[in-house]
C-alpha positions in Angstrom: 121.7 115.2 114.7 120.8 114.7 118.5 119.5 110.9 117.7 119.5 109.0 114.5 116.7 108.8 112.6 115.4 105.1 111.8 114.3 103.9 108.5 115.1 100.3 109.0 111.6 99.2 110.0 111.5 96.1 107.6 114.3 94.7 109.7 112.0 95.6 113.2 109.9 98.8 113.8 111.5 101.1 116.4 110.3 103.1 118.3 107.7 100.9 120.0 104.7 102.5 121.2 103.8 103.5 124.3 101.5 101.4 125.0 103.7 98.0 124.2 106.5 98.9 126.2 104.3 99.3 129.2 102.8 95.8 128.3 106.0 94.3 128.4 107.2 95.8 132.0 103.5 95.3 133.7 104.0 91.2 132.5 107.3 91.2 134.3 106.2 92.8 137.0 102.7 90.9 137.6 102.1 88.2 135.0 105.3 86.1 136.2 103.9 82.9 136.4 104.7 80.5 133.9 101.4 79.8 131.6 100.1 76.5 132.4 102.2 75.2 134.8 100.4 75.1 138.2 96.9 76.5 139.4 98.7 79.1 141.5 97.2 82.9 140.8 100.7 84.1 139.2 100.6 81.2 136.7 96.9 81.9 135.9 97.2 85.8 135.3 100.2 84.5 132.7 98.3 82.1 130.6 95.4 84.7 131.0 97.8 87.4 129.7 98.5 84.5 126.9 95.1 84.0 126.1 94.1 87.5 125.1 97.0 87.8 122.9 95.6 84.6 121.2 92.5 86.2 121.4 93.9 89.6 119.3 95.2 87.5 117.0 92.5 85.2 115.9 90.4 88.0 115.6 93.1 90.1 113.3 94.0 87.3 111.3 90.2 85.2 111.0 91.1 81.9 112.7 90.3 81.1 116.4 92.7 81.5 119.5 93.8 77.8 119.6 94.7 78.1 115.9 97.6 80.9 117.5 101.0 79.4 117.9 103.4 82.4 119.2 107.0 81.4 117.8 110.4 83.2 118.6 110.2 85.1 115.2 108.7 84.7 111.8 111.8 82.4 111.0 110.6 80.0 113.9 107.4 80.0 112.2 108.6 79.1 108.8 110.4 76.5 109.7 107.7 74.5 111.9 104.9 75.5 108.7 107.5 74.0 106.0 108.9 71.2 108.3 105.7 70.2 109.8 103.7 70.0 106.6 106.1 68.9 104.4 106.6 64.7 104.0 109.4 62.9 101.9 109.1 63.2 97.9 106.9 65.8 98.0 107.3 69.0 96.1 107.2 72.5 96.4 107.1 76.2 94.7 108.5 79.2 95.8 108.9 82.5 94.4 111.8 84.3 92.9 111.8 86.8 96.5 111.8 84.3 99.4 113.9 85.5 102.4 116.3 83.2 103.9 113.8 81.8 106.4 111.6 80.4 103.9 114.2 79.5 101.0 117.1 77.9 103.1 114.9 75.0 105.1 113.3 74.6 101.8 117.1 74.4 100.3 118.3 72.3 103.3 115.4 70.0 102.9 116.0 69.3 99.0 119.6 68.7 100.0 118.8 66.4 102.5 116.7 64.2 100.1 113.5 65.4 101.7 112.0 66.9 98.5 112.6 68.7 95.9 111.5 72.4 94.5 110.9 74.7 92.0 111.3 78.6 92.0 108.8 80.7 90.4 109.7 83.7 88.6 108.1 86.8 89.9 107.5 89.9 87.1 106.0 93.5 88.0 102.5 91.7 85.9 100.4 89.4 88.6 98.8 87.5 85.6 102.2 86.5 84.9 103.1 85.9 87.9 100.1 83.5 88.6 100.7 81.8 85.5 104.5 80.9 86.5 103.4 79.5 89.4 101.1 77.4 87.4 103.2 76.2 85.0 105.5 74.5 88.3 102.6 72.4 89.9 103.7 68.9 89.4 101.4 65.8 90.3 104.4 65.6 93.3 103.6 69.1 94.0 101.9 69.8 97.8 103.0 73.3 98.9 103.3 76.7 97.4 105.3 79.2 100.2 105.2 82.5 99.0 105.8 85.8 100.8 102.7 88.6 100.8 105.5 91.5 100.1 109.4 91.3 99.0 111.7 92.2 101.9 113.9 93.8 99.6 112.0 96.5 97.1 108.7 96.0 98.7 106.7 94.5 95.8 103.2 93.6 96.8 103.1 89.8 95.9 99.0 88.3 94.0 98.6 85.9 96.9 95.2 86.3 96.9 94.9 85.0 93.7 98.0 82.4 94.3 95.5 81.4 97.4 93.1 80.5 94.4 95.3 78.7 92.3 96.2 76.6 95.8 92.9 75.5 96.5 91.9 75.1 93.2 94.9 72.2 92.8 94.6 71.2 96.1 97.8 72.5 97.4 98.6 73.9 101.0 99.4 77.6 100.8 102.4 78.8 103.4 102.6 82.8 103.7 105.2 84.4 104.5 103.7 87.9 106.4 106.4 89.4 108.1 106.5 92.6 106.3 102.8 92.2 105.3 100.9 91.6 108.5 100.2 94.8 109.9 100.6 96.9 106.9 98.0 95.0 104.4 94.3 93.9 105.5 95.6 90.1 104.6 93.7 87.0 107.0 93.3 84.0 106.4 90.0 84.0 104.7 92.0 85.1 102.0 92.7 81.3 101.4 96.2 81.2 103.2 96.6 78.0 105.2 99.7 78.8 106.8 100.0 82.4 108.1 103.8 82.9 109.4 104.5 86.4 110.8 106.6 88.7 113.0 105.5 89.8 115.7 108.2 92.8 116.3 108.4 94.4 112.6 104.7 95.6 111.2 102.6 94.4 114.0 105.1 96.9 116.2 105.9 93.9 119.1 109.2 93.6 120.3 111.9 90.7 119.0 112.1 87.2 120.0 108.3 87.3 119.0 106.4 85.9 115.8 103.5 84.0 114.9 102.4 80.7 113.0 98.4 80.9 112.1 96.7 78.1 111.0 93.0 77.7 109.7 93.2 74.4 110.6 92.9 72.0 108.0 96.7 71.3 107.2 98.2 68.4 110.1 102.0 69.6 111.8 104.2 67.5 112.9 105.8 69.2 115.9 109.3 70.5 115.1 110.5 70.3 119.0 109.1 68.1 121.9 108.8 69.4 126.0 106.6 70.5 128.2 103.7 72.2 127.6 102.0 72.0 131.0 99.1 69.8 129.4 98.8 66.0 129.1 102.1 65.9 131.0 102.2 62.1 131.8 102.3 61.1 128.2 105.8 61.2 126.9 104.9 62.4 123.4 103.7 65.9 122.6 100.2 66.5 122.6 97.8 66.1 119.2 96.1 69.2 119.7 96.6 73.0 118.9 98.5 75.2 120.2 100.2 73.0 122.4 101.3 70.0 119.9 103.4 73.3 118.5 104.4 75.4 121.2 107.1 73.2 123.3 108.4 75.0 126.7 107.9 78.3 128.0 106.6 80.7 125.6 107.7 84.7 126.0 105.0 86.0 127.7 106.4 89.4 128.5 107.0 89.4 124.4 103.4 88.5 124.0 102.2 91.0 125.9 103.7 93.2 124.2 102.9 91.6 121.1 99.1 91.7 122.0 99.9 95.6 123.0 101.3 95.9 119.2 98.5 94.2 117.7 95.7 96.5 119.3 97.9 99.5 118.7 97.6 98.8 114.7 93.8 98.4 115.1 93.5 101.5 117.4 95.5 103.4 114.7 93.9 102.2 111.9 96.6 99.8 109.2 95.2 101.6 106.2 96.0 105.3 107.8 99.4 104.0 108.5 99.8 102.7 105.1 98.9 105.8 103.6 101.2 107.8 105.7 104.3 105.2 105.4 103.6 105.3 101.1 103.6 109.1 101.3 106.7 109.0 102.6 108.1 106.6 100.0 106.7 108.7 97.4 108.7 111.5 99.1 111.8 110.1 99.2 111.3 108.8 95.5 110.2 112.1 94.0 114.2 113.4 95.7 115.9 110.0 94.5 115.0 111.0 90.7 116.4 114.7 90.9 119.5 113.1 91.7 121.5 112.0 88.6 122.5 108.1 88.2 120.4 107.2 91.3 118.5 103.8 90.6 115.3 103.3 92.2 114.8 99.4 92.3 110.5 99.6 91.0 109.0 98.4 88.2 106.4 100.0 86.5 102.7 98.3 86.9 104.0 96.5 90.5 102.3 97.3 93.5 104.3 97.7 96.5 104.5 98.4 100.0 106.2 101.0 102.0 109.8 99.9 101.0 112.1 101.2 98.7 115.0 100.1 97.9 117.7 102.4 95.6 121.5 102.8 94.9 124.0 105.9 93.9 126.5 106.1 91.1 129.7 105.3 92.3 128.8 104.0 95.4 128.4 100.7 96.6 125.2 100.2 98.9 127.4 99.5 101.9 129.1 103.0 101.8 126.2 104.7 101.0 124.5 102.9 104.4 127.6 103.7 106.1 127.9 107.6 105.3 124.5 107.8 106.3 124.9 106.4 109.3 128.0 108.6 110.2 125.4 111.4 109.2 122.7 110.0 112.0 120.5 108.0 109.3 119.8 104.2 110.1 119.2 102.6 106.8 119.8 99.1 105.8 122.4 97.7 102.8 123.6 95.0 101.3 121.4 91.4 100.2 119.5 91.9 103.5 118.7 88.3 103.8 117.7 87.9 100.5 119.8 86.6 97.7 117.5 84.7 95.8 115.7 88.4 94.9 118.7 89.8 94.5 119.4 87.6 91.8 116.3 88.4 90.5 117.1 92.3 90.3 120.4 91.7 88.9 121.8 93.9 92.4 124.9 91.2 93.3 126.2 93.7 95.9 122.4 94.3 97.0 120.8 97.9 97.5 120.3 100.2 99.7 116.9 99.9 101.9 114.7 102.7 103.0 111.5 101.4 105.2 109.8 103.8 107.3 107.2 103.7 109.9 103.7 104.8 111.1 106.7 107.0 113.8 108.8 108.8 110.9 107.6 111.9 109.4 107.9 114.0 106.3 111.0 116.4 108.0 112.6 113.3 108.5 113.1 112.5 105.0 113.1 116.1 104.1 116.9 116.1 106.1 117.8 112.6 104.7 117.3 113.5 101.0 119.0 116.7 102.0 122.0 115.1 102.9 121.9 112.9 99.9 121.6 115.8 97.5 124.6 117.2 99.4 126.6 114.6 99.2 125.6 113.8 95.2 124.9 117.5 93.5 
């Protein structure tokens, strides 16, 4: 093949539009102030260039442009929702498909004493899902962090109705959107607290970007201290929003970009692109099952997002990613990030992950389940 042909978009969404990477080279080239930090016309076009992403993210996501704090990915944004809400001898629930950046500060935090927490059991049934979440909620209990949709097969997570059961016990609800924002019509009217994002996966920013969105009502303690170019003769961190959270420089080239991405998805329309990115599943699941001993990693009455996740007979998930990308195909394998799902599946050496984009098309997986077939007759 003349270039490889991505399908890794759940790691980060490549190509970028257009219209983000000019964003990022017309803020290097005439927003290079530093936001906030003198009155000077280069450091005002910045924090300008800042604002309006806050601006296209308050108004995506239902909360106001203060309520905005841009984070170096959704990992950064995890860990100052679940380390700035959290206090000692509290409790928490998480679900059976956290990623790494929501289950290990959660893990490092009950190892350090911190608090302790309980993992609910996701099934393919959202009543039952629901209802294992219930049955965790201790009197001690004071967060529920949940992802929207599972990294790893793409399941489609009740959060709405695990919003409810938050606010109906009083609990603070942290989300975890990176490979929902973008992709799903989820704000924060939905009853999420806590919105923690990527910016450079659905939302189609570049990395070293994220998102931590906040309706509000839950008080963070900051997880760094600096500069923030406001109340700069006190020597602790401001009390208000976004500053108290956002300490040093932020990336505004990535935010540009970011706010580039973000009006690319409205422009385009998430629910066309969802539709187009599930076809494509649906495509490459329709070839999986003509292929004998090929395990497809759904369950039956589960929705799920454009992800799929499969394995081969007599292949591990790591040669299968590897002969494919020897063939020109960029696909993800192994536990990618997630182990406390794969537990759940049962899949110790992990799966193999197929995650298109709004960019791939059906030819695309037209030659990739060629090659497949090929290589498994």
């Amino acid at each position: 093949m003349h270039r490889p042909v991505y399908f890794d978009n759940a790691a980060t969404t490549y190509p970028k539009p257009q219209s983000v990477r000019n964003a990022l080279m017309q803020a290097v080239q005439v927003s290079g102030g530093n936001p906030g930090r003198g009155g000077h016309p280069l450091a005002q076009r910045a924090g300008s260039t800042v604002f309006h992403a806050r601006e296209t993210a308050a108004a995506l996501f239902g909360t106001v442009p203060e309520h905005v704090i841009f984070t170096q990915n959704c990992t950064h944004a995890l860990n100052l929702a679940i380390h700035g809400a959290l206090r000692r001898g509290d409790h928490v629930i998480m679900s059976s498909l956290e990623h790494n950046s929501a289950a290990r500060p959660v893990a490092a935090l009950t190892a350090a004493g911190m608090i302790s927490h309980s993992i609910a059991p996701v099934s393919a049934d959202d009543a039952e899902t629901v209802a294992a979440f219930r049955s965790l909620i201790r009197p001690q209990t004071r967060a529920v962090i949940c992802t929207l949709v599972s990294n790893v097969t793409g399941q489609i997570l009740p959060y709405r109705e695990i919003a409810a059961l938050c606010r109906q016990h009083g609990l603070i609800f942290i989300a975890d959107g990176a490979q929902g924002c973008g992709i799903l019509p989820v704000t924060l009217q939905d009853g999420i607290q806590l919105l923690c994002t990527a910016g450079h996966k659905g939302l189609y920013g570049v990395m070293g970007t994220g998102m931590l969105l906040t309706d509000g009502t839950v008080p963070l303690k900051p997880l760094m201290q600096g500069g923030t170019g406001s109340v700069s003769a006190s020597l602790s961190m401001p009390d208000f929003l976004p500053d108290a959270l956002e300490a040093g420089t932020v990336n505004v080239p990535g935010i540009a970009a970011l706010d580039a991405g973000m009006q690319w998805v409205v422009q385009q329309g998430a629910g066309r692109m969802l539709a187009h990115e599930t076809q494509l599943c649906r495509q490459l699941i329709a070839g999986l099952k003509q292929i004998s001993g090929a395990k497809i990693y759904r369950s039956a009455g589960a929705k799920y997002a454009p992800v799929v996740s499969f394995s081969l007979p007599d292949e591990q998930p790591d040669e299968t990613a590897a002969r494919l990308a020897a063939a020109g195909f960029c696909l993800r394998a192994g536990l990618q990030c997630a182990p406390l799902a794969h537990e759940t599946l049962g899949t110790a050496h992990g799966t193999v992950r197929f995650s298109p984009s709004a960019m791939n098309t059906a030819q695309e997986v037209r030659a990739l389940l060629y090659h497949l077939r090929r290589t498994h007759a």
